[in-house]
C-alpha positions as CSV (number, residue, x, y, z in Angstrom):
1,X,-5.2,-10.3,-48.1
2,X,-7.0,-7.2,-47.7
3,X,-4.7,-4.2,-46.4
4,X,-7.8,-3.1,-44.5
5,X,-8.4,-6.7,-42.9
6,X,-4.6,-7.1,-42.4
7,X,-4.6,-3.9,-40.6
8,X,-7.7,-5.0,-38.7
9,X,-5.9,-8.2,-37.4
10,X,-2.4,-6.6,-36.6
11,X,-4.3,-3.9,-34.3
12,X,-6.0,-6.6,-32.5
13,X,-2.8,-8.6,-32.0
14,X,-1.2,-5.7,-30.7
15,X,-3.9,-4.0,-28.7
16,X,-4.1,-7.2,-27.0
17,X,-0.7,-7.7,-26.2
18,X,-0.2,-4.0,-25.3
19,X,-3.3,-5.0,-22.6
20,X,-1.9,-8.0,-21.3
21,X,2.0,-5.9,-21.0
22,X,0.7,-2.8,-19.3
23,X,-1.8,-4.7,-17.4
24,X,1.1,-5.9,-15.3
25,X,3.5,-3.1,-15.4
26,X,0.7,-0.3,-14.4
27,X,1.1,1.8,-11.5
28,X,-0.1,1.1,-7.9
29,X,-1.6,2.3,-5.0
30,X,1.3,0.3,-3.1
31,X,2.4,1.8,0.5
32,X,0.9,5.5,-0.3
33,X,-2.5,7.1,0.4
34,X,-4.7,6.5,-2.3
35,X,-8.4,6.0,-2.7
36,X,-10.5,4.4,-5.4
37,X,-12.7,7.8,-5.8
38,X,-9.6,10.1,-6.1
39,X,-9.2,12.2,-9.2
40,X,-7.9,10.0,-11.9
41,X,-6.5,11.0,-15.3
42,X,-7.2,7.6,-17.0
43,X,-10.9,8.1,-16.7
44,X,-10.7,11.4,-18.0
45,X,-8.6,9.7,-20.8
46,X,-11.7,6.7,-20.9
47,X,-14.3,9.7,-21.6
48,X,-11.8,10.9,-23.9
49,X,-11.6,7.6,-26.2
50,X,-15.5,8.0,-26.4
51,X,-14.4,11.7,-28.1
52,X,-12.4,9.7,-30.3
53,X,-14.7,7.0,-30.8
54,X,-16.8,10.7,-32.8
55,X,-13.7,10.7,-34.7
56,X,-13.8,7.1,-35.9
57,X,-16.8,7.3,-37.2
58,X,-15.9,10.7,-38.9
59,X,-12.8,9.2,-40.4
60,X,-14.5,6.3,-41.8
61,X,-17.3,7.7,-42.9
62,X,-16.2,11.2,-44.8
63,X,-13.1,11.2,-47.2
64,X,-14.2,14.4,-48.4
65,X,-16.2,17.3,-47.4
66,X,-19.2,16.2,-49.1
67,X,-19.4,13.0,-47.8
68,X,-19.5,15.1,-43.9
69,X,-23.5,15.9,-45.1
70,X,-24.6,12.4,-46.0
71,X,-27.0,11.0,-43.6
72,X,-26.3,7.6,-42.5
73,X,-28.1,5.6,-40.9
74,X,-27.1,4.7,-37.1
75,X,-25.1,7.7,-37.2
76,X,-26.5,9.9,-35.2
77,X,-27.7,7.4,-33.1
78,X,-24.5,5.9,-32.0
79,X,-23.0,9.7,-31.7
80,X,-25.6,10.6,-29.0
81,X,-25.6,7.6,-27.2
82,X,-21.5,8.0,-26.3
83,X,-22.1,11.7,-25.3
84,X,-24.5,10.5,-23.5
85,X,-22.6,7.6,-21.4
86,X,-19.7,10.5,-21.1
87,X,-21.8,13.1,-19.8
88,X,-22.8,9.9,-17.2
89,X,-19.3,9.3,-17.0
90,X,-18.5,12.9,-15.7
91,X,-21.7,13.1,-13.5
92,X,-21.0,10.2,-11.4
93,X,-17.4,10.8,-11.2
94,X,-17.9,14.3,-10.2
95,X,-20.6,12.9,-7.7
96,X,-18.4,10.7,-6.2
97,X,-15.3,12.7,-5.7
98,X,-16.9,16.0,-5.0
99,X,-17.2,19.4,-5.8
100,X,-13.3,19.7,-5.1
101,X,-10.1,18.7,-6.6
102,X,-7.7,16.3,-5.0
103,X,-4.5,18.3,-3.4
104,X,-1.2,16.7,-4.5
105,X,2.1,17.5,-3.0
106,X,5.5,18.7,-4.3
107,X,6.6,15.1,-4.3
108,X,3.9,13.8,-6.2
109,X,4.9,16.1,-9.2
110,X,7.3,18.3,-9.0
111,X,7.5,19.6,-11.9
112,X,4.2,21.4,-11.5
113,X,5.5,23.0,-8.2
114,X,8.2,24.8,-10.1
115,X,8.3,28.4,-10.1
116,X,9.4,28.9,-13.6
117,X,7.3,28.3,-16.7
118,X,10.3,27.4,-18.6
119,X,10.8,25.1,-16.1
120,X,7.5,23.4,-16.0
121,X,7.2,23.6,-19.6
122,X,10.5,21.7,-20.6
123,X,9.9,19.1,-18.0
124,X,6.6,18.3,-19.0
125,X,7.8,17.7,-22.1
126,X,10.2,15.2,-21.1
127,X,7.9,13.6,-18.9
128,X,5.8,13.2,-22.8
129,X,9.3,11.6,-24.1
130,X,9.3,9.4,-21.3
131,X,5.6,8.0,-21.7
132,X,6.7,7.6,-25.4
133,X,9.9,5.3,-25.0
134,X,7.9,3.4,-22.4
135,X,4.9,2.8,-24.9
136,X,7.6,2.2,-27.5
137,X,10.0,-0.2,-25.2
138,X,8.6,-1.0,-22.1
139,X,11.9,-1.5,-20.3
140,X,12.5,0.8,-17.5
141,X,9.2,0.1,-15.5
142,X,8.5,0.9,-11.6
143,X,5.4,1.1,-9.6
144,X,6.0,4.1,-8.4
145,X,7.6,7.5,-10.2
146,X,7.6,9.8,-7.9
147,X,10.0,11.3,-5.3
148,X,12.9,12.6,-7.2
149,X,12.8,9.2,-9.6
150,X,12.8,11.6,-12.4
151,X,15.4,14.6,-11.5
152,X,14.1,18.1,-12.6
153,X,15.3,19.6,-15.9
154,X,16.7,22.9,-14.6
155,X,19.0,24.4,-17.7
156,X,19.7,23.9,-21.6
157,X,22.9,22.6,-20.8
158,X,20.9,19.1,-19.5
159,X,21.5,16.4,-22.3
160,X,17.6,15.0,-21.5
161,X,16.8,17.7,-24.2
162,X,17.6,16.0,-26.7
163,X,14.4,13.6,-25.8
164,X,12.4,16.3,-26.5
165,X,13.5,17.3,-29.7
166,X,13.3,13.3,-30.9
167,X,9.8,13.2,-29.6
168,X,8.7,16.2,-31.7
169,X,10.6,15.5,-34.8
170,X,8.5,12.4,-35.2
171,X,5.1,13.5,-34.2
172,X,5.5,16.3,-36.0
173,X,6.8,14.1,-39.1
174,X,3.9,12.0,-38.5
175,X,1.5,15.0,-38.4
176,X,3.0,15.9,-42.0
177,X,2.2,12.5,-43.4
178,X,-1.2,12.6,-42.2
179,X,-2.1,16.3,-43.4
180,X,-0.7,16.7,-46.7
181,X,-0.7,13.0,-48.2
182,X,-2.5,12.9,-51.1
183,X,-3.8,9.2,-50.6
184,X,-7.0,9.5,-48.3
185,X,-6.5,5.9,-47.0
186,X,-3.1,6.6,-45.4
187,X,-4.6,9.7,-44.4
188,X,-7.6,8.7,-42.5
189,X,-4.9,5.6,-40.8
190,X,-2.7,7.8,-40.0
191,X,-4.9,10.6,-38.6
192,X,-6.9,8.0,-36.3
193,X,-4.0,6.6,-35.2
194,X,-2.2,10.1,-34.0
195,X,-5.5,10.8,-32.3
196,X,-5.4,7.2,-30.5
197,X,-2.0,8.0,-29.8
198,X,-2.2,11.6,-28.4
199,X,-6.2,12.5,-27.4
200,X,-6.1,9.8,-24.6
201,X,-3.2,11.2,-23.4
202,X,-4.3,15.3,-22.9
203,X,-6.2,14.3,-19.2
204,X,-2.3,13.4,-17.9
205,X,-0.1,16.1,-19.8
206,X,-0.5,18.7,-17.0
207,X,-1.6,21.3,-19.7
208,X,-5.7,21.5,-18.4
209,X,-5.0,20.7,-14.5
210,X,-2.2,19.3,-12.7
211,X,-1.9,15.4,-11.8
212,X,-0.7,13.8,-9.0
213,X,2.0,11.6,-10.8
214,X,5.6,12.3,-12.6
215,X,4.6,8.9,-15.1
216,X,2.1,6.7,-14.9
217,X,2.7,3.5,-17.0
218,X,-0.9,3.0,-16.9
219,X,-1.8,6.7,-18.7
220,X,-0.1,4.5,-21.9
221,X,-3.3,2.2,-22.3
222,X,-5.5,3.4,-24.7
223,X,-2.4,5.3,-26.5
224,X,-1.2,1.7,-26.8
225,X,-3.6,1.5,-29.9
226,X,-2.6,4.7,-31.8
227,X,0.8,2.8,-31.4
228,X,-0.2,-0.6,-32.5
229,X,-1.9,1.3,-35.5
230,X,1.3,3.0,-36.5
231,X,3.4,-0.4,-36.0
232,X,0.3,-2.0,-38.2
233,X,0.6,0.5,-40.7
234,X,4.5,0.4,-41.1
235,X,4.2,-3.3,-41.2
236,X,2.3,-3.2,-44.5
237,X,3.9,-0.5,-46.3
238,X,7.4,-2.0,-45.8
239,X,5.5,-5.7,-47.2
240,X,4.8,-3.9,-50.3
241,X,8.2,-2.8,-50.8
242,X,10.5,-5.2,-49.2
243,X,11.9,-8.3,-51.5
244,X,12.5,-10.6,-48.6
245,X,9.1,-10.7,-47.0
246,X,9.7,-13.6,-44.7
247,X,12.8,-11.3,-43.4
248,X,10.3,-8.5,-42.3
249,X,7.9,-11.2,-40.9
250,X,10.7,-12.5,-38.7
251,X,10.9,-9.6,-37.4
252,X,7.6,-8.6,-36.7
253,X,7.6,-11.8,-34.6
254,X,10.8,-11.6,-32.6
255,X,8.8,-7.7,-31.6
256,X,6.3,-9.5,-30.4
257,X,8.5,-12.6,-28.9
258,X,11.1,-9.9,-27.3
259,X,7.3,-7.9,-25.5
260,X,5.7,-11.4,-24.9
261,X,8.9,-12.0,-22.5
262,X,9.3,-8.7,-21.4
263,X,5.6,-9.5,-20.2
264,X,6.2,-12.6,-18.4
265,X,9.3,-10.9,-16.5
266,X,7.4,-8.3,-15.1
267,X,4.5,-10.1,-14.0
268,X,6.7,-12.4,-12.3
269,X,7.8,-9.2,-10.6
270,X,4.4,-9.0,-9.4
271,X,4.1,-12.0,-8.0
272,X,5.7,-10.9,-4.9
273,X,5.8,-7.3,-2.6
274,X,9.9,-7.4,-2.4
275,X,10.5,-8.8,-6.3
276,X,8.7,-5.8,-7.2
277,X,9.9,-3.6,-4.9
278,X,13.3,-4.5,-5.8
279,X,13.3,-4.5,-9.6
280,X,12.1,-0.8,-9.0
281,X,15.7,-0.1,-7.4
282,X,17.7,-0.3,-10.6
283,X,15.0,1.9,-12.0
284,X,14.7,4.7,-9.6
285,X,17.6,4.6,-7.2
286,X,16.8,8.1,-6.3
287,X,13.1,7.3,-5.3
288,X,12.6,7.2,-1.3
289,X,9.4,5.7,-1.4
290,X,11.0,2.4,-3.2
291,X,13.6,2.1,-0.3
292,X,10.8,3.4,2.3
293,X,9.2,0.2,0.6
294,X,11.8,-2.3,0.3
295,X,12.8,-1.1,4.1
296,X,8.9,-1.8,5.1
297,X,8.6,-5.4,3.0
298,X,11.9,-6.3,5.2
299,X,11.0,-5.0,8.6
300,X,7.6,-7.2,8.2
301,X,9.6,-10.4,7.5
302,X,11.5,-9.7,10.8
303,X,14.7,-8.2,9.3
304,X,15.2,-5.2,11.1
305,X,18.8,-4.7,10.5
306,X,18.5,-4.4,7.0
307,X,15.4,-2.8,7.0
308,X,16.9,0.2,9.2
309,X,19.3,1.0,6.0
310,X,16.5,0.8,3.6
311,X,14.5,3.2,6.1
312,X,18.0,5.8,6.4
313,X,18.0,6.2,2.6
314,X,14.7,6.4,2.4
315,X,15.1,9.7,4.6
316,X,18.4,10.6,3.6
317,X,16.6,10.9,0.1
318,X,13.8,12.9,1.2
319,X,14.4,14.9,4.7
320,X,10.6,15.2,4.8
321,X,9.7,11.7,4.4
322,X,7.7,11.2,8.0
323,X,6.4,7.7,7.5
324,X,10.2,6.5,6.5
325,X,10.5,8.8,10.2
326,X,8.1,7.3,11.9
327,X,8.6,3.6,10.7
328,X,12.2,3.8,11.4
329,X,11.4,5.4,14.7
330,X,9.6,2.6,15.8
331,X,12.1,-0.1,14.9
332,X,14.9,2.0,17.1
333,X,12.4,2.2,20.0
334,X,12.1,-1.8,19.9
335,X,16.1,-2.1,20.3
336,X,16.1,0.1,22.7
337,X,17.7,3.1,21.3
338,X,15.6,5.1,22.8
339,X,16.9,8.7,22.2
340,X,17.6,8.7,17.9
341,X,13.9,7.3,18.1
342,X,12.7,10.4,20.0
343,X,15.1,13.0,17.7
344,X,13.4,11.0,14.6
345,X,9.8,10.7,15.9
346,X,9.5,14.4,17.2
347,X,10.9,15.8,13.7
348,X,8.4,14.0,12.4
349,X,5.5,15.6,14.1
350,X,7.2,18.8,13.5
351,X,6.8,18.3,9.8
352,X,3.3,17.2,9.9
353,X,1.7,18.1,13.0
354,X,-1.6,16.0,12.5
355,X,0.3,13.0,12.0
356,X,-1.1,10.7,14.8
357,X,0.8,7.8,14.7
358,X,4.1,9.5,15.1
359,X,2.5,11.4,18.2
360,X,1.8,7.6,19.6
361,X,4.9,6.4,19.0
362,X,6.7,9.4,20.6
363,X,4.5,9.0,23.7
364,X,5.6,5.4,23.6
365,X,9.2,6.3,23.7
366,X,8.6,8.9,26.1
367,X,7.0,6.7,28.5
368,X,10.3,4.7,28.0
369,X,12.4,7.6,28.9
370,X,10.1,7.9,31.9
371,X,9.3,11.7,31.0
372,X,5.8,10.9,32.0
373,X,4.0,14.6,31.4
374,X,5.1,14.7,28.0
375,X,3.9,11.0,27.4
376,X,0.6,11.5,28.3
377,X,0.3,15.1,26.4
378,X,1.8,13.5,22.6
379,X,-0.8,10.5,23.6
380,X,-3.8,13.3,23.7
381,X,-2.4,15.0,20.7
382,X,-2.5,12.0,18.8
383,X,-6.0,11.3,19.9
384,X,-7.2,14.9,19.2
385,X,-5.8,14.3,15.5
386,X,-7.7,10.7,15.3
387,X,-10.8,10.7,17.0
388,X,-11.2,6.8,16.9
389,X,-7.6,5.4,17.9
390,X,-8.0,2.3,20.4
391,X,-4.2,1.7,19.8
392,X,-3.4,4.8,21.7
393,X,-6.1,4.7,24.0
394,X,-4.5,1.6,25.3
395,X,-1.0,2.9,25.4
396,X,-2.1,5.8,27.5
397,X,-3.9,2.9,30.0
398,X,-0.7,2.0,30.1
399,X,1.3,5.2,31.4
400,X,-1.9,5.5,34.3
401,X,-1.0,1.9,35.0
402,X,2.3,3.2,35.7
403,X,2.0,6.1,37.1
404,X,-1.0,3.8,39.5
405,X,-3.8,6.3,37.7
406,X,-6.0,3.0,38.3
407,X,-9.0,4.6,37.0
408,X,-8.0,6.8,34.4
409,X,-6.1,3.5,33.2
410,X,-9.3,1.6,33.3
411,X,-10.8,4.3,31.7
412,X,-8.5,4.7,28.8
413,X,-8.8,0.8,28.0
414,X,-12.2,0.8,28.0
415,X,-12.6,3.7,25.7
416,X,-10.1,1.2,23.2
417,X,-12.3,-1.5,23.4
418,X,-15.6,0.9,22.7
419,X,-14.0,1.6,19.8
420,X,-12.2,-1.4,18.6
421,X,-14.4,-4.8,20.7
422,X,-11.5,-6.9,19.5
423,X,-8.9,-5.3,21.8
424,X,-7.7,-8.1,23.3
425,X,-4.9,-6.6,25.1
426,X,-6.7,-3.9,26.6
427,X,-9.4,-6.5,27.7
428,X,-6.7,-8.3,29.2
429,X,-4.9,-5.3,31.1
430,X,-8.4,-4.7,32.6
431,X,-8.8,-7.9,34.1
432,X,-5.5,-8.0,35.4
433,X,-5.4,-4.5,37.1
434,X,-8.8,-5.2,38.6
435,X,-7.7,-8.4,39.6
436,X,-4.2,-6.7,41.0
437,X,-6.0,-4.4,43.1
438,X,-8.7,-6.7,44.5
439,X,-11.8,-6.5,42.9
440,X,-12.3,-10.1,42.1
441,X,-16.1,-9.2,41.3
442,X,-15.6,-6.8,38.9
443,X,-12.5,-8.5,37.2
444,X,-14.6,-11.8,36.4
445,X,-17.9,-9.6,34.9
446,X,-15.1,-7.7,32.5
447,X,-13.9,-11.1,31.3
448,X,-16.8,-12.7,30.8
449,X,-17.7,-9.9,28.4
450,X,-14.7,-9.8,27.0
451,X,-14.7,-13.7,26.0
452,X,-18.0,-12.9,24.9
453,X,-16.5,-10.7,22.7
454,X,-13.2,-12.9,21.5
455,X,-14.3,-16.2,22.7
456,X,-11.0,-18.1,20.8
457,X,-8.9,-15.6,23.1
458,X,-6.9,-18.1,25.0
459,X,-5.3,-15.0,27.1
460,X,-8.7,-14.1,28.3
461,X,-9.5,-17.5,29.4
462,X,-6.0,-17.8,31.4
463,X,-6.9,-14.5,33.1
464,X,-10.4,-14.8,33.6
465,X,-8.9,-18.5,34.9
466,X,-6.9,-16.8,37.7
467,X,-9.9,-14.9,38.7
468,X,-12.7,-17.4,38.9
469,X,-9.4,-19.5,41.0
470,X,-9.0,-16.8,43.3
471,X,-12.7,-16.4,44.1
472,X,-12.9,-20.5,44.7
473,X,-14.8,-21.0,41.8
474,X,-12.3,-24.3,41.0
475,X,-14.2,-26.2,38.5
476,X,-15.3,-23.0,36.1
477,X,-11.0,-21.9,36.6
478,X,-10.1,-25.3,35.7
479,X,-12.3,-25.6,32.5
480,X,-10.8,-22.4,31.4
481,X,-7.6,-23.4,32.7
482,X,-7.6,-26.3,30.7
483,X,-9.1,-24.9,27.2
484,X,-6.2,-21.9,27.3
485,X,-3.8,-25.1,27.2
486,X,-5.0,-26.4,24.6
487,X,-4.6,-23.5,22.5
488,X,-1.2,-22.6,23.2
489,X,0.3,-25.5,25.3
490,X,3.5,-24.2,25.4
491,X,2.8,-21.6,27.7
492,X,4.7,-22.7,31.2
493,X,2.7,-19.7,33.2
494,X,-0.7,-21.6,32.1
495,X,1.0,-24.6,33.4
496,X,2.1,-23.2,36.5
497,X,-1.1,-21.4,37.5
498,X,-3.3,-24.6,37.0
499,X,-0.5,-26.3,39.3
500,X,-1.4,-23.2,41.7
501,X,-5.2,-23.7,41.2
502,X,-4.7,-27.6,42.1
503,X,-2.4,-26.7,45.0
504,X,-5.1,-24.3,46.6
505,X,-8.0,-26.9,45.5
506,X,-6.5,-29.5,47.0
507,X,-5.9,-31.9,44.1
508,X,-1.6,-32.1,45.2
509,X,-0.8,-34.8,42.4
510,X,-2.3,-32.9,39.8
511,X,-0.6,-29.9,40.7
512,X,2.8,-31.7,40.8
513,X,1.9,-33.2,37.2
514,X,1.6,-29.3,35.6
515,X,4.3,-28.1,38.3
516,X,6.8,-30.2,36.6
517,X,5.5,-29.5,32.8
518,X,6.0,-25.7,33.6
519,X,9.2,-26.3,35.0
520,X,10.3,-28.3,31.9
521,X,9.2,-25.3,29.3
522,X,10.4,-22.8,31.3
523,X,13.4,-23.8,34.0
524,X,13.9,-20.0,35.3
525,X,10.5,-19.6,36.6
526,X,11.3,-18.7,39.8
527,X,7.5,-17.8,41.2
528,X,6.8,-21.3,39.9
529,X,10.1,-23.1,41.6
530,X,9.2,-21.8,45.0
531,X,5.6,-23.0,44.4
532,X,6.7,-26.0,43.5
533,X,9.3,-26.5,46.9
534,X,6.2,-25.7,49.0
535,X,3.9,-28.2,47.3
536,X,7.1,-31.0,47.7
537,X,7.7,-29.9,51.4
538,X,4.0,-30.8,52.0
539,X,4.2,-33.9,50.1
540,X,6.8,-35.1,52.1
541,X,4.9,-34.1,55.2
542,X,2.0,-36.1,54.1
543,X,4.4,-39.0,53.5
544,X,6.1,-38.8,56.5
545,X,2.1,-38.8,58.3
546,X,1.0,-41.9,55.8
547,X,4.5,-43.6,57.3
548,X,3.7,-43.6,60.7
């Protein structure tokens, strides 16, 4: 077979399984800010393949310098057509991101924060040696780099040097064997694979602008071909020369056995938010945002415990860390330990001052703590940092609940469902303060729009239920009564209040039926055990009547 058309197929084979290995191992957007319009190096490095698409059709078509003045055919044509879709390229990139460039923080690249160029220089370098062994054995592979997962090069004395000088011995060895061979095949091979290897690369090397990544596993895509190339290229060279042919061939397929497994491994890893936050642990035990991760996937399923240790490291890690603050923060407040919760939540806002959440959450607590004034002012600063926040518009309708601020409180939940219609509970906290205060009126035109609104909301119904009872409107309360039931029938309180609505309405079997089905869900029910004594007490008077 041709060495050309063996080439050919080997580069396919490999390009394709290079695809299918990094399209699983790339890195992710997971539990950071990220958008689909920010900056990205890999379209930079797309725009540059179309540079060294130019050079593909150089290489093939010149061997010499004569052949560089040869017209052919299609030629030009295909050369402005790809400056042409990379000029679009740029355009509508720069038009969607803007005229400015992303700002990264320290822990997104540190490296590039350093105040020395030696510094920056050597650990750039190693960041290069890394992308390499990853592209060459795709072993050590995390979602996430950042966050001291790679610890800074500092001195001379650090052994990781020694990457660096292994990286440069063999590109530079490969450089040699593409500049000065004699045979203008292995030249032209060898030169386009170096530039597949290395031009899509230059967007994410720090050297034109800085990134906002330590590695990226998914920067190794297009080099993934220069790579292939070389591994093609090796392949037939050594079939030439080597007397045991089926030997080499053997292993050429356990390479692509040994990446083929390696592929199904990780993207098993993928199939699930804690199997791929955990396989990151053995790879960057250092990183806070994969315990800040692992801490978040646990605290979801419900298992606080072991997500507050996750959530320690995570901050232990990196002091800074606010949403490893803030999330931990919030888990203390739940168990009631109030006062780490506030030490934790306040250093948090101190670190980032526009950080609304955290200002919520510290309200929250405060309002715990009963240090009212202070509540109310982190709720506002919160607010004043996100203009549209329901969630703490309806906390603070909570502290003027408290503090019997009926109106700002009705005010406040009614600014959270302005801005959020769904707002069930601050629909429902309406309803009942305007039922708690007597105007029965005003309470039934608020539920009504809210079921409007959330007309499967079977909290609405028993509100609005208790309403419509108390205003002797029997039939509409029972209806409502009756379709919150059958949504959640488990509910002894719906129970006992339709046993209530019977016992004012008259209907005293009825209301024993549901008195004794709230009683059975929920036996400490004291409101509804005294309810149900007086309705007994005037069953047996009735008896005693019906007797006589």
């Amino acid at each position: 077979m041709c060495p050309k058309v063996l080439s050919t197929m080997f580069l396919f084979a490999f390009a394709k399984l290079a695809a299918g290995k990094s399209g699983m191992c790339s890195s992710t957007t997971i539990s950071f800010p990220a958008t689909l319009f920010s900056f990205h190096p890999i379209c930079l490095a797309g725009i540059a393949f179309l540079g060294e698409k130019h050079s593909y059709d150089l290489t093939c078509f010149s061997s010499s310098l004569q052949s560089l003045v040869v017209f052919r055919k299609g030629l030009l044509l295909r050369m402005t057509l790809l400056l042409a879709g990379g000029a679009a390229m740029l355009y509508v990139r720069w038009r969607i991101m803007g005229t400015g460039p992303p700002a990264f923080t320290e822990v997104d690249n540190p490296a590039s924060f350093a105040d020395s160029l030696f510094v920056r220089a050597i650990n750039y370098n190693y960041y290069y040696s890394l992308n390499a062994w990853l592209l060459l054995c795709p072993w050590w592979l995390c979602f996430d780099w950042s966050m001291g997962c790679v610890p800074l090069i500092k001195s001379v004395g650090d052994c990781r040097i020694i990457a660096l000088a292994v990286l440069w011995f063999c590109l530079i060895a490969l450089m040699c064997q593409a500049l000065c061979s004699k045979d203008s095949q292995k030249r032209r091979i060898l030169t386009l694979a170096l530039g597949f290897l290395i031009i899509p690369f230059l967007p994410a090397s720090n050297l034109f602008f800085r990134v906002g990544f330590v590695i990226a596993e998914r920067v190794n895509y297009l080099p993934s071909i220069g790579y292939c190339m070389l591994i093609t290229y090796g392949f037939s060279l050594l079939s030439k020369q080597a007397k045991k042919k089926k030997l080499l061939v053997a292993a050429l397929l356990g390479l692509l056995l040994i990446n083929v497994w390696r592929c199904i491994v990780r993207s098993n890893q993928w199939r699930s938010e804690e199997q791929l936050f955990r396989s990151a642990l053995s790879v960057c035990p250092l990183n806070a945002k994969v315990h800040y991760n692992v801490g978040k996937n646990l605290a979801d399923k419900g298992n606080q415990t072991a997500a507050i240790n996750y959530y320690r490291e995570a901050v232990r890690l990196n002091p800074k860390y606010v949403h490893a603050m803030n999330n931990l923060g919030n888990i203390l407040k739940e168990r009631n330990e109030l006062q780490e919760a506030e030490e934790l939540l306040s250093l948090a806002v101190q670190i980032q001052p526009d950080f609304a959440a955290a200002w919520m959450n510290l309200g929250i607590v405060q309002n715990s703590l009963r240090r009212y004034e202070e509540a109310e002012q982190s709720y506002w600063t919160a607010i004043r940092h996100r203009k549209k926040y329901p969630d703490c518009y309806y906390n603070l309708g909570r502290l003027y609940a408290d503090l019997n601020r009926h109106v700002d409180a009705l005010n406040a939940w009614r600014n959270a469902t302005v801005l959020k219609p769904q707002h069930s509970l601050a629909w429902n906290n309406m309803i009942i303060l305007l039922d708690n205060t007597g105007n029965l009126a005003q309470a039934e035109a608020v539920g009504r729009e809210a079921l409007e609104l959330i007309p499967n909301d079977h909290s609405l119904m028993f509100s609005l239920a208790n309403v419509l009872g108390k205003s002797q409107k029997y039939k509409e309360s029972e209806a409502l009564f009756h379709k919150a039931i059958k949504a959640n029938p488990t509910a002894a309180s719906y129970h006992g209040n339709l046993a209530v609505l019977y016992h004012r309405w008259g209907n005293l079997d009825l209301a024993k039926k549901h008195y004794d089905v709230s009683l059975k869900l929920d036996p400490t029910a004291a409101g509804t055990r005294e309810n149900y004594s007086l309705l007994k007490r005037k069953l047996d008077q009735l008896q005693k009547k019906s007797d006589l």
